[in-house]
Residue, then its C-alpha position, 0 to 999 in steps of 0.5 A: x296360308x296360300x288356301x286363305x289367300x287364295x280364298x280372299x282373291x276370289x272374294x276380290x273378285x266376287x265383290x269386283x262383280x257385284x252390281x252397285x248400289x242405285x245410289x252409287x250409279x245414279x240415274x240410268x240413261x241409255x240410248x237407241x238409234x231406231x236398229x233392231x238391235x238397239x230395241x232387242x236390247x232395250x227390250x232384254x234390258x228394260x229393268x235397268x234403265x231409268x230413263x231410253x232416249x230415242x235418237x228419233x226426231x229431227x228439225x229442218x231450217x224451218x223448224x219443222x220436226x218428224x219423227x217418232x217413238x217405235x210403238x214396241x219401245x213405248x209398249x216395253x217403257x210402259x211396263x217397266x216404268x221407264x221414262x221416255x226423253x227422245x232426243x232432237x238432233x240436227x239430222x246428219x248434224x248438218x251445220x249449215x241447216x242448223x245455223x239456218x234455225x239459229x237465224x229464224x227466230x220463227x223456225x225455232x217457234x215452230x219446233x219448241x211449239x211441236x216439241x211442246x205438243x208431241x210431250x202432252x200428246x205423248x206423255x214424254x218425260x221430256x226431250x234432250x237436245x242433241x245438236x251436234x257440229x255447232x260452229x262456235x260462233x253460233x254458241x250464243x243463239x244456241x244457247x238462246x233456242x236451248x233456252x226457248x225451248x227449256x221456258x216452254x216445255x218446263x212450265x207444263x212440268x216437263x224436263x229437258x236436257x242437253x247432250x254436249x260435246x266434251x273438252x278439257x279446256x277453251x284452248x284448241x291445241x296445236x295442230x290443225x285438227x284440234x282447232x278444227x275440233x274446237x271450232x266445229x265441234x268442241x266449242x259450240x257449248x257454253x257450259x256455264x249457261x246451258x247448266x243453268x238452263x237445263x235440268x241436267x247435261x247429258x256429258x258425252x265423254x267419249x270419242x277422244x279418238x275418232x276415224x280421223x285420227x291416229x288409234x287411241x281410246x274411244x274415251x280413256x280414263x284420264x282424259x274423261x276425268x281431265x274433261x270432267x273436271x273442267x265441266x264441273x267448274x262451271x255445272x253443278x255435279x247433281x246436273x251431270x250425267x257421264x257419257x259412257x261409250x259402249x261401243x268399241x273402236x277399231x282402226x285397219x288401213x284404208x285405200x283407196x288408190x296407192x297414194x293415200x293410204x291411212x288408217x281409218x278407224x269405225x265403232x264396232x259392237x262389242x261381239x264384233x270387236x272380239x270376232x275379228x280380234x279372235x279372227x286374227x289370232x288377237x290378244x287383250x291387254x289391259x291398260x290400267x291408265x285408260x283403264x280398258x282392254x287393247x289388243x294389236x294384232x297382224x292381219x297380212x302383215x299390216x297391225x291392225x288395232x282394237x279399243x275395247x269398251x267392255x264389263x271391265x272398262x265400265x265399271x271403272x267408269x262408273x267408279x267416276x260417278x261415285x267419286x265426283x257424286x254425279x247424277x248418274x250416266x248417259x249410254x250410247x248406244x244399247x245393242x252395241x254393248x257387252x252384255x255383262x255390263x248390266x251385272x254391274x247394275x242394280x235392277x229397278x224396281 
């Protein structure tokens, strides 16, 4: 009796790791960020990918666009037949800069023109917008430039997309912080609209803790599924894609003079997180409500955490995606990732 349960464990856990279907993940977006580390895993990854988003081109208050695609990621795209969707952002997601675009209906003629021609010239799948740091009284000439640039560049067949902040609901909280959340960055996005306007919503549900608060999850399980719950009532599921974290977060103290020392909390890759974590003599535990790995551990007798997003926390995640029938998921970034999570997906091909 214990052979045969013994043997039905190790099935568990071989099917545990087996990748899923293409149908169960859905579409695959994974992101970069101009590092080298970001284009060496595109370049061992590529078979996986469906779509790379370059975060590669910026506006200024004038419209005017720069940027580009590395030659080497366009090279790697072309042999395996990866669409190319390179994100525009508002560089350092500047507010003020991007109010300035939102006053001028010229500027935003200006970056949908160049927006429109790098695409023909290119041959671009399309673009995403990844505005962030919008106040929220800029909502509505927001969604007006989305929506100038999505008439334009779907009449020459392309796609465009939009990357959006999460939340869980239009109430900001109590405290101090959470309004400012929902005020500057939370509450810029009209879900509703945007989902109607874009051909999909690149839904970025992680950072639910973020340097400026106290350690938590990058993206507990529980709170991407409150979050996701409350986009769907306004976008249609086919028009989702879930954000996936891959990148780990980790919180020591900080000083700088005796009177303010806090905690402070950076994303890490994933190597990284288990390097100091080891240096320290750390251990994981796995959280089964945020459904990922935490290890606190004593470094000079101050505890020190880690928030890990690794295989494990991933394919949970995906788990999302084969229940709320999603369209697929948006991975930021590539190079911050552990590698095993690409046993979790299928290969293209």
């Amino acid at each position: 009796m214990r052979s045969y349960f013994s043997f039905l464990v190790a099935l568990v856990v071989v099917f545990a790791h087996l990748p899923l279907s293409a149908q169960q993940t859905g579409e695959r977006i994974f992101y970069t960020d101009g590092g080298e580390d970001s284009q060496r895993s595109f370049e061992r990854y590529a078979q996986y990918i469906d779509i790379v988003g370059p975060q590669c081109l910026k506006v200024d208050e004038d419209g005017i666009v720069w940027g580009g695609v590395d030659k080497r990621m366009k090279d790697i795209a072309k042999k395996y037949g990866v669409k190319i969707m390179p994100l525009l952002v508002n560089p350092g997601f500047n507010q003020e800069m991007l109010h300035k675009v939102l006053t001028s209906r010229e500027a935003q003629e200006r970056c949908v023109s160049t927006l429109l021609e790098l695409c023909k010239k290119e041959g671009w799948y399309g673009i995403q917008y990844d505005f962030e740091n919008i106040h929220i009284s800029d909502k509505a000439a927001f969604t007006a430039f989305f929506k100038l640039a999505a008439d334009s560049l779907k009449k020459y067949g392309f796609s465009i997309s939009i990357a959006v902040v999460p939340r869980a609901s239009d109430y900001a909280g109590e405290g101090d912080y959470q309004k400012w959340m929902y005020e500057y960055w939370r509450g810029g996005y009209d879900y509703k609209a945007l989902g109607a306007i874009a051909d999909f919503i690149s839904f970025m549900s992680y950072d639910q803790h973020t340097r400026r608060t106290t350690p938590g999850p990058v993206a507990g399980y529980t709170w991407m599924e409150r979050c996701l719950n409350y986009i769907l009532q306004q976008v249609p599921k086919e028009k989702i894609s879930l954000g996936l974290a891959l990148y780990s977060d980790y919180w020591y103290p900080s000083f700088t003079n005796p009177q303010t020392v806090n905690a402070w909390g950076r994303a890490l890759k994933y190597t990284d997180a288990i390097g100091i974590m080891e240096s320290a003599g750390g251990k994981q535990e796995w959280h089964e409500r945020d459904k990922m790995y935490v290890s606190v551990f004593e470094r000079d007798e101050i505890y020190e955490h880690i928030y890990f997003e690794d295989a494990r926390s991933f394919q949970a995640r995906l788990e999302l995606v084969k229940k709320y029938n999603l369209r697929g998921i948006s991975c930021w970034r590539l190079g911050q990732e552990d590698p095993a999570i690409f046993k979790a997906l299928p290969a293209r091909k």
